[in-house]
ROLO-998050 format. One record per residue (C-alpha): residue number from 1; x, y, z. Coordinates in Angstrom, 2 decimals. Layout:
N
ZAKOL:num:px:py:pz
ZAKOL:NUM:X:Y:Z
...
This chain:
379
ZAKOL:num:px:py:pz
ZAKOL:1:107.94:115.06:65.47
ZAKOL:2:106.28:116.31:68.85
ZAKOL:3:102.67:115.09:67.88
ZAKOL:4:99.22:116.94:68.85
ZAKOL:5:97.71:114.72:70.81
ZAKOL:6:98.58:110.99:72.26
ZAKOL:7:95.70:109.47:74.13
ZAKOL:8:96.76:107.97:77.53
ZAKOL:9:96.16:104.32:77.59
ZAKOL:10:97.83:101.93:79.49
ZAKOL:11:98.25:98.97:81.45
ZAKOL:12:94.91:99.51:83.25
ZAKOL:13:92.94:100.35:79.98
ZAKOL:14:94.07:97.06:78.54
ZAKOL:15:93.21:95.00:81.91
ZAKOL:16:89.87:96.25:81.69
ZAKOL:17:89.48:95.58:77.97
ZAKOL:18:90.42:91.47:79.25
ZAKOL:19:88.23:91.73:81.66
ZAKOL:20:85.30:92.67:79.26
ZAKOL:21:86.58:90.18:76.82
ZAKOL:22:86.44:87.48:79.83
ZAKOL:23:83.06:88.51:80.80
ZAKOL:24:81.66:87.86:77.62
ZAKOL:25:81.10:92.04:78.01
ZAKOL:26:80.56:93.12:73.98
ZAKOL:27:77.46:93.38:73.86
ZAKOL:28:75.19:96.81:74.49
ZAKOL:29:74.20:98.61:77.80
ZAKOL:30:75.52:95.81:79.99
ZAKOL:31:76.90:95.55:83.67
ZAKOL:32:80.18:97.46:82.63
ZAKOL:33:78.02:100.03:80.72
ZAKOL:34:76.20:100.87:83.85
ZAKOL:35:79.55:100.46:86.05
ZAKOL:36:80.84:103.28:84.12
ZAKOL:37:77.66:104.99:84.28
ZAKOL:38:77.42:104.92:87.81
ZAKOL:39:80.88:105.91:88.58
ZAKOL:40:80.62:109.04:85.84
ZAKOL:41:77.69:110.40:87.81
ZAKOL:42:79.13:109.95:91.07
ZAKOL:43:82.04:112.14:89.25
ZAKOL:44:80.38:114.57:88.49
ZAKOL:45:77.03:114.80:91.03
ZAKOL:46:74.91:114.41:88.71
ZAKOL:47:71.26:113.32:89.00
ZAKOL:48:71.64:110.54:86.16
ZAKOL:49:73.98:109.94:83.55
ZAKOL:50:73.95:107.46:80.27
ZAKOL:51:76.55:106.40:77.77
ZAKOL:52:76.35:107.16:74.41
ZAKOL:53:78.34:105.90:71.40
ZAKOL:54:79.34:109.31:70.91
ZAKOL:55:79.13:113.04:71.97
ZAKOL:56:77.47:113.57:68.48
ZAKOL:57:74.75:111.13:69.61
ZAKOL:58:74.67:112.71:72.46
ZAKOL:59:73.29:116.24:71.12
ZAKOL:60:71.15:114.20:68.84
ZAKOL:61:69.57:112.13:71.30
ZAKOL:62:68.77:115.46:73.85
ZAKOL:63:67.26:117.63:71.29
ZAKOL:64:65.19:114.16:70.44
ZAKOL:65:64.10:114.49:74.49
ZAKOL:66:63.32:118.03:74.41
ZAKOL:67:61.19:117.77:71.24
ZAKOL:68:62.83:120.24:69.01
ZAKOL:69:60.73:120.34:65.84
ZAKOL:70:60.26:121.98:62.41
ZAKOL:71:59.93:125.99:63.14
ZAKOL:72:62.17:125.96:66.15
ZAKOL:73:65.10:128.06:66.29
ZAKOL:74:68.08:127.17:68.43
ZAKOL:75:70.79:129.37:69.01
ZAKOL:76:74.78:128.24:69.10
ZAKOL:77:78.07:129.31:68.21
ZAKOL:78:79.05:129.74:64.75
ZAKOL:79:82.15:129.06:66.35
ZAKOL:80:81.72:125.36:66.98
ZAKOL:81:82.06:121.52:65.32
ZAKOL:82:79.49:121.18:62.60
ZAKOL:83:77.95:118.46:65.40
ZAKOL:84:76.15:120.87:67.44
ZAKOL:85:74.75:122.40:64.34
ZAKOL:86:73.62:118.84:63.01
ZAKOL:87:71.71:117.68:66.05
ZAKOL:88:69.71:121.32:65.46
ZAKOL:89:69.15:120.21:61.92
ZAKOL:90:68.15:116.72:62.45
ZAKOL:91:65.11:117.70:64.11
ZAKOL:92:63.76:120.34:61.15
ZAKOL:93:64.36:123.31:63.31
ZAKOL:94:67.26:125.90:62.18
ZAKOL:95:70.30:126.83:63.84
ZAKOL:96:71.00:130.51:64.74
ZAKOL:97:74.50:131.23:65.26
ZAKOL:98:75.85:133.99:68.12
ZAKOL:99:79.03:135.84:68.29
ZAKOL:100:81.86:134.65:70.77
ZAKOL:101:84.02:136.37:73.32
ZAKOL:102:88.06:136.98:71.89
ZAKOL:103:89.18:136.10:75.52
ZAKOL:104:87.51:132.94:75.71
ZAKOL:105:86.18:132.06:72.46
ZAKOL:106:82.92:130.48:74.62
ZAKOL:107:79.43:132.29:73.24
ZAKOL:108:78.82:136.18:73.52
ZAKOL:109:76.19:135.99:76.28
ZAKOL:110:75.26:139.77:74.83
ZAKOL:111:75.14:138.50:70.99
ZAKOL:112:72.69:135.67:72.25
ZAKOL:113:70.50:137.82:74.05
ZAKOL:114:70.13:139.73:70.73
ZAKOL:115:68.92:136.48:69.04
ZAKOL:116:66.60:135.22:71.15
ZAKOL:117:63.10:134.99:69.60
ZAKOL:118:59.21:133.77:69.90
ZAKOL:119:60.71:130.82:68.05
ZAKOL:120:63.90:129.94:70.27
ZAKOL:121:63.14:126.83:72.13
ZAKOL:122:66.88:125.99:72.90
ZAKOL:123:70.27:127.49:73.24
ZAKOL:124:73.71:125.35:73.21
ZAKOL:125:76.63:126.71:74.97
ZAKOL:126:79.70:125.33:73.73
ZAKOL:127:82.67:124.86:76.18
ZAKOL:128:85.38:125.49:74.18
ZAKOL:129:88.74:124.09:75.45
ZAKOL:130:87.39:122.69:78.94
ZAKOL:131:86.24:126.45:79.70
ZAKOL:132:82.93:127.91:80.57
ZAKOL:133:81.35:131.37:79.53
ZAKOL:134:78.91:132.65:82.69
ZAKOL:135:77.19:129.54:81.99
ZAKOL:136:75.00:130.42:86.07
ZAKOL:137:73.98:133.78:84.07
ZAKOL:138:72.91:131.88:81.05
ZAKOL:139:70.82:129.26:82.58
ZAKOL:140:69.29:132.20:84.81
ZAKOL:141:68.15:134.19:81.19
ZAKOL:142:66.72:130.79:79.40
ZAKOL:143:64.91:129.77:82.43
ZAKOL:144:62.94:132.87:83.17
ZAKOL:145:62.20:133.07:79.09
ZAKOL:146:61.17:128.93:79.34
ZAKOL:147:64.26:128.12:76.91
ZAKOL:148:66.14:124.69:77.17
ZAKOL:149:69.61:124.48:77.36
ZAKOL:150:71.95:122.23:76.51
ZAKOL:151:75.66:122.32:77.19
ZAKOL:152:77.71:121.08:74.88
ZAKOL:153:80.53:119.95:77.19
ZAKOL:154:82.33:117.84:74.64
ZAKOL:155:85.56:119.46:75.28
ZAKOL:156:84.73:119.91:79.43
ZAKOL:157:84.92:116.76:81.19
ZAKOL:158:86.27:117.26:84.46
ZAKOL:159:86.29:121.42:84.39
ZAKOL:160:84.02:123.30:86.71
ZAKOL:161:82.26:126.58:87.03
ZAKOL:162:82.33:127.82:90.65
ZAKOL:163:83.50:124.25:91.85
ZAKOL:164:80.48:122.53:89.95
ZAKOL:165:80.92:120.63:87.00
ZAKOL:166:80.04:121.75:83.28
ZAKOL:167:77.62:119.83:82.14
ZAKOL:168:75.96:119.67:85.26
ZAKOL:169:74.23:122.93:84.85
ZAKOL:170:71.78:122.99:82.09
ZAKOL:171:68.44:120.39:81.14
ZAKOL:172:70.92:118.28:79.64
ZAKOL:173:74.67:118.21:79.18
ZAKOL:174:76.47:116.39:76.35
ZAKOL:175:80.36:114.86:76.78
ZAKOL:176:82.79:113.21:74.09
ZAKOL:177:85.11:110.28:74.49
ZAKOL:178:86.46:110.97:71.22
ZAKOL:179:90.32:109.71:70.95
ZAKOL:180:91.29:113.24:70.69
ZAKOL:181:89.25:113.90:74.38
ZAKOL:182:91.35:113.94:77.64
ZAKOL:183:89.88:110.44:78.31
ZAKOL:184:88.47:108.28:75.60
ZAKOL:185:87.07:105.00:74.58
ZAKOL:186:88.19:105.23:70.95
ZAKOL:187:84.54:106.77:70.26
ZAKOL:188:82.00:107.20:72.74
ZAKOL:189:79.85:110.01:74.71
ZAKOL:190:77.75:110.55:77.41
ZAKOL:191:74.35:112.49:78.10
ZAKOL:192:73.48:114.21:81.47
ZAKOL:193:70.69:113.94:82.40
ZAKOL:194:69.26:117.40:84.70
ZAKOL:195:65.82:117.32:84.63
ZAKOL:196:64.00:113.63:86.03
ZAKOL:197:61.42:114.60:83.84
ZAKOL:198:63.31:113.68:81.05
ZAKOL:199:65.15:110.46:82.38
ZAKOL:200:62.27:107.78:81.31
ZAKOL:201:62.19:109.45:77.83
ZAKOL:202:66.24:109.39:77.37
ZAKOL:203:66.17:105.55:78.20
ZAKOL:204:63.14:104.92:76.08
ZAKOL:205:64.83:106.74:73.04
ZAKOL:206:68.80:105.45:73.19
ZAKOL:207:67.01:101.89:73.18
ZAKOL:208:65.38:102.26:69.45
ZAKOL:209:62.15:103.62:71.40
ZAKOL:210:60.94:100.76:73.22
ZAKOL:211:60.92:100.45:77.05
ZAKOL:212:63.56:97.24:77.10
ZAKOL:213:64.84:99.33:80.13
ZAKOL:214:61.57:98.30:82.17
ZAKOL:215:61.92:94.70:80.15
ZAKOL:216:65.54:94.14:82.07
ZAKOL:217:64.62:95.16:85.46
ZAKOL:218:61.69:92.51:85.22
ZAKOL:219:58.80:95.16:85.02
ZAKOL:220:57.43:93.83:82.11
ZAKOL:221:57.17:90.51:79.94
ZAKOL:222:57.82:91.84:77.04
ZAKOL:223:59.00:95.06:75.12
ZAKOL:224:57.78:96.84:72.08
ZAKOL:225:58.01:100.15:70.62
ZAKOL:226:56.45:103.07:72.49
ZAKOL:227:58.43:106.18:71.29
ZAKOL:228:61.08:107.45:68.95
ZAKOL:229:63.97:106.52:68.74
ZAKOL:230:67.17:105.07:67.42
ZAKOL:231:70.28:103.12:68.80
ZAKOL:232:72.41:104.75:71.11
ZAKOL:233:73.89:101.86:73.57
ZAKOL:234:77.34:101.63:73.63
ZAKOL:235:78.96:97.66:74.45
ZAKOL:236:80.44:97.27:77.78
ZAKOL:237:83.69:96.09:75.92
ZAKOL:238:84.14:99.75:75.31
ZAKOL:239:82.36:101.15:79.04
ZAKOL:240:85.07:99.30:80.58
ZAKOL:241:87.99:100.61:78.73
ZAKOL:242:86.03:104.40:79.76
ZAKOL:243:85.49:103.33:83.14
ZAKOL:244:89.60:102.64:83.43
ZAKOL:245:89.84:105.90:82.05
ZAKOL:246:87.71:107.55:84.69
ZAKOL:247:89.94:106.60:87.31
ZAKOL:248:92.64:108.55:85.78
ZAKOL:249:90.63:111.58:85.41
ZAKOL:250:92.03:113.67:87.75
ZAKOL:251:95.88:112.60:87.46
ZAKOL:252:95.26:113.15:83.62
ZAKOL:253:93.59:116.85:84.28
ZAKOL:254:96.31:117.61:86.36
ZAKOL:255:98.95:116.87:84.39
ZAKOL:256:97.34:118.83:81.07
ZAKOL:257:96.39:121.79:83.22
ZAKOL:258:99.91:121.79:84.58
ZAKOL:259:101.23:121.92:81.07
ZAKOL:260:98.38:124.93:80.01
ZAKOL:261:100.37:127.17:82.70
ZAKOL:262:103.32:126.33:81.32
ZAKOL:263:102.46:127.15:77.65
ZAKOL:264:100.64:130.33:79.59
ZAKOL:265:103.88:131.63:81.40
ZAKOL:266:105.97:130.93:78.63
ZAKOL:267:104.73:132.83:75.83
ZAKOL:268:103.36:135.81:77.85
ZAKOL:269:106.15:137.75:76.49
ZAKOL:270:105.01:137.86:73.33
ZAKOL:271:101.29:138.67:74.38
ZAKOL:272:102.97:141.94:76.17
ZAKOL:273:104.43:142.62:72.62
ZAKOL:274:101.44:142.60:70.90
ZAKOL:275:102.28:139.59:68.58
ZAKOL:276:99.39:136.89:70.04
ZAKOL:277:96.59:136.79:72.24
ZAKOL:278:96.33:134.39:74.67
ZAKOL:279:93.35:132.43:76.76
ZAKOL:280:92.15:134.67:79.38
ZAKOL:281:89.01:132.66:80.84
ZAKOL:282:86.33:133.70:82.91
ZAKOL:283:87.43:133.92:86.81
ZAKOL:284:84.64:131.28:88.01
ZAKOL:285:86.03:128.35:85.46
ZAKOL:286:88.17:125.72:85.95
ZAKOL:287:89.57:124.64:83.32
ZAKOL:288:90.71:120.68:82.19
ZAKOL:289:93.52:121.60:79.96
ZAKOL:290:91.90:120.29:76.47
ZAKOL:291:93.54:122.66:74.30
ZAKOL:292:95.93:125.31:74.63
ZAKOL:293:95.09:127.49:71.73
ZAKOL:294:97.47:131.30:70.90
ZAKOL:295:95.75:133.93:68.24
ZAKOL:296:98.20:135.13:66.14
ZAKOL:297:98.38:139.53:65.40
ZAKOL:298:96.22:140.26:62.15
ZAKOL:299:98.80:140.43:59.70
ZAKOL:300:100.74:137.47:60.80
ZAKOL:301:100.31:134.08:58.48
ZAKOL:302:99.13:131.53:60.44
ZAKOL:303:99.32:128.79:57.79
ZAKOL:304:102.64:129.83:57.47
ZAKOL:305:103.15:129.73:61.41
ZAKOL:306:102.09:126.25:61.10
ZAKOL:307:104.18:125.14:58.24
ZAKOL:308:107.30:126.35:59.84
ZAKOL:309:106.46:124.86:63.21
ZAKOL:310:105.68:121.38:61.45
ZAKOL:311:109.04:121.80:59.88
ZAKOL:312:110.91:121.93:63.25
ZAKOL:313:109.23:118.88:64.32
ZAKOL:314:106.16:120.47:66.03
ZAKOL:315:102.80:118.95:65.72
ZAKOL:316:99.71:122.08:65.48
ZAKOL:317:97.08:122.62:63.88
ZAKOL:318:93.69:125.02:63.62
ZAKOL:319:90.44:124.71:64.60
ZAKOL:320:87.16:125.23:63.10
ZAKOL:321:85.88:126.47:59.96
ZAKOL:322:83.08:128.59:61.27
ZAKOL:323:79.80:126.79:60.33
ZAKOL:324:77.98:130.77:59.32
ZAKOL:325:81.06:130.95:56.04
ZAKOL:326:80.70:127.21:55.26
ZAKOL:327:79.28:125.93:51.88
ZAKOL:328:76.10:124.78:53.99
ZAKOL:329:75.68:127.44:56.47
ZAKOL:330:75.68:130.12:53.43
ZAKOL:331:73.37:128.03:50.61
ZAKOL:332:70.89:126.55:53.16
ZAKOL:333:70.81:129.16:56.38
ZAKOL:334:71.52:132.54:53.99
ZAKOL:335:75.25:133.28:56.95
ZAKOL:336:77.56:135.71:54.89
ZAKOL:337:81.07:136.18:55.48
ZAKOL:338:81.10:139.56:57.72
ZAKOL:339:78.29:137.95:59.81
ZAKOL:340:80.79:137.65:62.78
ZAKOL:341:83.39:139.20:62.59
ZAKOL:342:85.30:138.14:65.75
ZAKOL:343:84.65:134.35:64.84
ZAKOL:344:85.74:134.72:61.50
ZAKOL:345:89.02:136.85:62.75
ZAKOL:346:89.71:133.55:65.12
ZAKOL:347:89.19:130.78:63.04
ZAKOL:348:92.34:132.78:60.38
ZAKOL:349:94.21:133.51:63.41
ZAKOL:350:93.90:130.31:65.74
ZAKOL:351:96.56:127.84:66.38
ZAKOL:352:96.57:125.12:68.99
ZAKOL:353:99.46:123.66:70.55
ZAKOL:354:100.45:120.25:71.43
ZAKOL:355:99.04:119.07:74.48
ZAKOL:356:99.14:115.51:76.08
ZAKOL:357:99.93:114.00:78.97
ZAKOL:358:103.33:112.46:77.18
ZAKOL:359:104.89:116.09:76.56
ZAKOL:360:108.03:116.00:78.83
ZAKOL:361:109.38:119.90:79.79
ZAKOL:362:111.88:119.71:77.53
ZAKOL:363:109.36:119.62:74.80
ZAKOL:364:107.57:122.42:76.25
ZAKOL:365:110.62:124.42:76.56
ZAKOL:366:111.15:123.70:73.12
ZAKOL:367:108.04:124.76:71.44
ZAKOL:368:107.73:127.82:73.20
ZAKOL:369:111.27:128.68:72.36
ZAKOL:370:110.36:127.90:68.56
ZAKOL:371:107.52:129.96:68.76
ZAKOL:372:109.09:133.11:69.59
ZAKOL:373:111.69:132.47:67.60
ZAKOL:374:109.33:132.69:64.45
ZAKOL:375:107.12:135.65:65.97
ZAKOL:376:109.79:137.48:66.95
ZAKOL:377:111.32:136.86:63.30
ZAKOL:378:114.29:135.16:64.02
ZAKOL:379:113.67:132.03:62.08
């Protein structure tokens, strides 16, 4: 079986493990924690940047900072992991889901403008697959209307948007180290951090409220509770094993993107013959290879597509259930199915190929040949 996704780990990921182990490094927000910290932001040229035990926590912790509360709206893709929903939810206010683009499947920048309300106080952009929708033109709307946003770039580390990195762009950008990420540390995240307004309260909150930040740099004598908040460190055993990661960003990117153009060249055939649609992303992004994703023809099975690959020893799967048809999205936020009818034609039609950086050419060669093979109806 040719499986999904492999993280890469190796020799260096388990060095730096040892070396946390030696250091005595488990516990929370420690001197590999801000290693890894420091070297992210440097990444990415960002003002400031702090770990998070995941990219979940992440969204949590920066609607938390922005003070979304009970009568707020904030608008997202239906299109998305129930996450980004659940952060809105957390804080009493209610989700309200936009449309997304076929080419792309980032947010409709056009169905968002036709949500926006007295009551928005945020919007989330998702970056689906390590690409961007006109995120510059997005920022430029919310900003002149006094709406946050934050990017959900759980999908986007290392991609850019005319050469600047997503994430980078909004009041606050949110990034997963999940093991199914192009780097990982088993679980993890990472919030940055836009606006220095908001830097003091981020620290105050991802430390169970309390200013213990001021406590370790010898400020004060003591700490004690000043804000909300809730726990949100993660232990440098696990910064270290991220920070290894982070120095094979850019050899892992490369490799993933490489194999997107493959996937890309290869089944362009069969996107001339009307049978899928492929990813055509905005000009201005640069991608990081997370998923290579082909939308089967209406009319075409896709479970079916699936079963038969799985058979031949190929790993795919689909993607999201979008959160407007689920049980909660229809009983608690009154979503119908019809609501969006591009997201709902995607999420029946969507299947995403194996991508890793342990796919050899051979394996490529051989999924795209057992593709069309089955498209094509000659298996």
């Amino acid at each position: 079986m040719i499986p999904y996704f492999v993280p890469t780990i190796g020799r260096s990921e388990k060095k730096a493990v040892s070396r946390a182990l030696s250091k005595k490094g488990i516990k929370g927000n420690g001197e590999l924690c801000r290693e890894a910290e420091e070297k992210l932001k440097g990444m990415l040229g960002a003002s400031s940047v702090f770990l998070t035990t995941s990219g979940t926590h992440a969204l949590e912790l920066a609607l938390m900072a922005l003070r979304i509360k009970k009568g707020d709206e904030v608008i997202c893709p239906s299109f998305t992991f129930v996450s980004t929903a659940n952060a809105i939810i957390r804080q009493g206010a209610r989700p309200v889901f936009a449309e997304i683009e076929k080419s792309t499947l980032n947010m409709d920048l056009d169905s968002l403008m036709g949500r926006i309300t007295k009551r928005t106080r945020a919007i989330i952009p998702v970056h689906y697959g390590g690409f961007s929708c006109d995120i510059e033109r997005l920022v430029a709307v919310s900003s002149k209307r006094g709406i946050h946003v934050v990017e959900d770039a759980a999908q986007a580390i290392g991609a850019r948007f005319n050469e600047r990195h997503l994430g980078t762009f909004g009041d606050l950008g949110c990034i997963s180290f999940h093991s199914t990420k192009n780097i990982t540390c088993g679980e993890g995240g990472a919030i940055v951090v836009n606006r220095k307004n908001l830097q003091n309260t981020i620290k105050i909150m991802r430390e169970k409220g309390t200013n213990r930040f001021l406590y370790l740099q010898g400020k004060i004598k003591k700490y004690t509770w000043i804000d909300i908040g809730s726990s949100f460190v993660v232990p440098d055993m696990l910064a270290a094993l991220l920070s290894a990661q982070l120095d094979r960003l850019h050899a892992i990117n490369k490799k993933r993107r490489a194999i997107f153009e493959l996937y890309e060249k290869g089944l362009r055939a069969l996107e001339k013959k009307g049978l899928i649609a492929l990813p055509h992303p905005n000009k201005n992004s640069y991608g990081n290879g997370h998923i290579f994703w082909i939308l089967l023809r209406k009319g075409l099975s896709r479970d079916n597509v699936i079963k038969k690959l799985r058979k031949r020893g190929i790993e795919c799967t689909h993607h999201y259930v979008p959160l407007h048809s689920s049980p909660f999205g229809s009983k608690y936020l009154g979503y119908r199915p019809g609501d969006f009818p591009i997201t709902e034609e995607v999420a029946k039609g969507l299947i995403r190929l194996p991508l890793h950086t342990y796919l050899s050419y051979s394996d490529i060669r051989h999924i795209i040949a057992n593709v069309a093979e089955l498209l094509e109806g000659r298996g």
